[in-house]
C-alpha positions in Angstrom: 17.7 13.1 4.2 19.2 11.7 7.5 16.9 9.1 9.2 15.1 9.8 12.2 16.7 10.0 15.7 15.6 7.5 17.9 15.2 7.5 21.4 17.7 6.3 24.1 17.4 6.2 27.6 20.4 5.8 29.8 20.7 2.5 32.1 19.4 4.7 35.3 17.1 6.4 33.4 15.4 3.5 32.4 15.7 1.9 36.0 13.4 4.9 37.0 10.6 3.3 35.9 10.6 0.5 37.6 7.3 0.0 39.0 5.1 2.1 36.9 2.7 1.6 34.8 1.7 1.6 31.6 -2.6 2.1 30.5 -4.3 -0.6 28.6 -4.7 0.3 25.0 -8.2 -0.7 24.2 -11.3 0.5 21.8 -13.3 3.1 23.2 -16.5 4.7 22.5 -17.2 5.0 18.4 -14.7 1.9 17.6 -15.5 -1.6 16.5 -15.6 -3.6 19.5 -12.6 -5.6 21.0 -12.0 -8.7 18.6 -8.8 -10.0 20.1 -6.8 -8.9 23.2 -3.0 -9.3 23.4 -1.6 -9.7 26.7 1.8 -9.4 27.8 3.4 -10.8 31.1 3.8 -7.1 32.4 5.7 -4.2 31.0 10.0 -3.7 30.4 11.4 -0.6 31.1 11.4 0.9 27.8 7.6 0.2 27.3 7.3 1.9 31.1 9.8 5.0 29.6 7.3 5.3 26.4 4.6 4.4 27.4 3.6 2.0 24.8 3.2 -1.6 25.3 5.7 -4.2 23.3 8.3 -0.8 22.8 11.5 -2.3 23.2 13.6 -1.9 19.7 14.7 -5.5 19.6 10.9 -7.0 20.4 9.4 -8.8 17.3 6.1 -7.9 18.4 5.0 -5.6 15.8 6.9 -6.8 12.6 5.2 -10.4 13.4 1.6 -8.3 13.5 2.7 -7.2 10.5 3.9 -10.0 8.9 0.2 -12.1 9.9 -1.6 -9.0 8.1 -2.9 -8.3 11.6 -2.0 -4.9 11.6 -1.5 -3.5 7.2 1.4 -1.4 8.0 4.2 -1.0 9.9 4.3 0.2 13.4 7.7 1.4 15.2 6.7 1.9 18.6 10.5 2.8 20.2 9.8 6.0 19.9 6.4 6.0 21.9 3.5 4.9 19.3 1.5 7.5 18.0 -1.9 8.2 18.2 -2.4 7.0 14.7 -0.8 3.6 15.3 -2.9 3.4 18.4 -6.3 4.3 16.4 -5.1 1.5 13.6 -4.6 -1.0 16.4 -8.7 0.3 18.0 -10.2 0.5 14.4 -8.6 -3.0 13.8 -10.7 -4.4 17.1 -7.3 -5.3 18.7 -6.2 -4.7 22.6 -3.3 -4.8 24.9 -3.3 -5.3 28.2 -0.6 -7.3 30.8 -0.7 -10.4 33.4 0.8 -7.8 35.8 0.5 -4.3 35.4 3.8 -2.9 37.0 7.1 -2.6 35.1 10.0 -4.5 35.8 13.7 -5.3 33.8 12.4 -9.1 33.7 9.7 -10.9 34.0 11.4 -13.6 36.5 11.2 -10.5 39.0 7.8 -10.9 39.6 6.2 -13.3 42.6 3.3 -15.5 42.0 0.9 -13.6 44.0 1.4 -11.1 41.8 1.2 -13.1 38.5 -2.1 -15.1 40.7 -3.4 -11.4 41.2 -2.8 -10.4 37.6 -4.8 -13.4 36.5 -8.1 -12.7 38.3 -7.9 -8.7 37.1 -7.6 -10.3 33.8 -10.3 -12.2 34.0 -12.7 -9.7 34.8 -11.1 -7.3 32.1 -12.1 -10.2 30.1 -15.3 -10.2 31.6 -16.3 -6.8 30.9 -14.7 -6.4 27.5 -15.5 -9.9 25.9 -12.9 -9.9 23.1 -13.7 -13.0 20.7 -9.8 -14.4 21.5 -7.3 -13.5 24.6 -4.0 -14.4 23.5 -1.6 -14.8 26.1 2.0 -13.9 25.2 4.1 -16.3 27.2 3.3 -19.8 28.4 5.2 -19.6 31.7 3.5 -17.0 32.9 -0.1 -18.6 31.8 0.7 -21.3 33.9 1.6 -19.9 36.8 -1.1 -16.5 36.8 -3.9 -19.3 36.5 -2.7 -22.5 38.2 -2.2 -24.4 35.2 1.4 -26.0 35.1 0.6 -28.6 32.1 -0.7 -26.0 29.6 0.5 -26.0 26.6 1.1 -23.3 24.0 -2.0 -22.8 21.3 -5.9 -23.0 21.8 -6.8 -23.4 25.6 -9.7 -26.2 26.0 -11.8 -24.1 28.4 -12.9 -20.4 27.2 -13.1 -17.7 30.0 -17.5 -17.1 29.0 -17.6 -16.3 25.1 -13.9 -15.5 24.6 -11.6 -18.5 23.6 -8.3 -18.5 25.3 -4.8 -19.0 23.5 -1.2 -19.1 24.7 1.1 -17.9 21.7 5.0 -17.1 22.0 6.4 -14.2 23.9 8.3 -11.9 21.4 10.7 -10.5 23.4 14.2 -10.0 22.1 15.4 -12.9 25.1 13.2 -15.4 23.7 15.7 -17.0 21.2 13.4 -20.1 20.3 10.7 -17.7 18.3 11.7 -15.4 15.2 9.3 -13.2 13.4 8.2 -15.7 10.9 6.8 -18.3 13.9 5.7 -15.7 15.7 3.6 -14.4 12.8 2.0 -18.1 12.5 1.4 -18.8 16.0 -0.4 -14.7 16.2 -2.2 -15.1 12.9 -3.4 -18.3 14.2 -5.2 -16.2 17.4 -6.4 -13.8 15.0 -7.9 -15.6 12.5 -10.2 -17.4 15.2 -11.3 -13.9 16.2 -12.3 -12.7 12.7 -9.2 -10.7 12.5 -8.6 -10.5 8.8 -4.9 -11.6 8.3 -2.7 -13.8 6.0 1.0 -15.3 7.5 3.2 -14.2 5.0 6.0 -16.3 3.2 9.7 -16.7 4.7 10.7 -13.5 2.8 10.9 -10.0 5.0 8.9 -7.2 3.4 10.8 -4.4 2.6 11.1 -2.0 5.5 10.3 -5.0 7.9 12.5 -5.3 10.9 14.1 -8.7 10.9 15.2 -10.5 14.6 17.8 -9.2 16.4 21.3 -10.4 16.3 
């Protein structure tokens, strides 16, 4: 049996979603309450395209949940995640949300009003939503959405209210310095101070993992 198609979008069809955006994905009514909140520095193109947060085939976000036991199977979101990978993520008390909300081919496009802006609308998410942890996926952007330009990657010394604050590694496919393996340490770290059950695997890739990128 072949294996599944997957999805491509041409270089000007992905350019067409520049600027949109893409919802939060977050537990509603009838699911455990939010536990930890992922946030990304805003969305890529393909994530704008499909409309799923983390979607582009070469980001280690999802095999790195996978790997921590954050998430207890795997999730291939390329294709635009389905509503069952979505429910695991809710039932799971885990959310996504982004610094900035609009979509962009890089995060360097963006200003720092609009990484400043980002900030205070994530703080009142926060707020509102009270998530045990807020990991922040990127330590640049951290420093500049919240005026902090000596933080440092890991636990954050002040909490925003009842939610601790960490910075962990961005897993995009351009950050060469993280693989799936560190990132799984630095995100089970995050999740096991929200109660998020989850053990960092060994070195080995499970079978039907996704390894990095070449």
């Amino acid at each position: 049996m072949p294996p599944p198609r997957r999805t491509r979008f041409t270089r000007a069809e992905l350019e067409s979603f520049n600027g949109a955006t893409v919802p939060d994905l977050l537990p509603g009514p009838g699911d455990p309450p939010l536990r930890l909140l992922f946030v990304g520095i805003n969305p890529g193109l393909w994530t704008a395209a499909t409309q799923t947060h983390f979607a582009h085939p070469v980001n280690r976000f999802y095999p790195a949940l996978l790997r921590a036991g954050i998430i207890t199977r795997p999730i291939d979101p390329a294709d635009g995640m389905s509503d069952a990978d979505r429910a695991h993520l809710r039932e799971r008390g885990i959310g996504i949300t982004n610094v900035v909300r609009r979509a962009s081919a890089r995060a360097d496009e963006l200003t720092g009003d609009e990484l400043r802006a980002g900030g205070a609308r994530l703080r009142v998410l926060v707020e509102e939503r009270r998530p045990r942890v807020v990991a922040v996926a990127g330590i640049t952007a951290y420093r500049g959405a919240f005026g902090l330009p000596k933080a440092v990657a890991g636990r954050q010394p002040e909490p925003w209210g009842t939610s601790e604050v960490w910075v962990v590694p961005n897993p995009s496919g351009l950050n060469a310095h993280e693989t799936v393996a560190s990132l799984a340490v630095a995100y089970g770290e995050a999740a096991r101070a929200a109660g998020v059950a989850g053990v960092v695997g060994d070195e080995t890739p499970q079978p039907g993992q996704p390894g990095d990128p070449a």
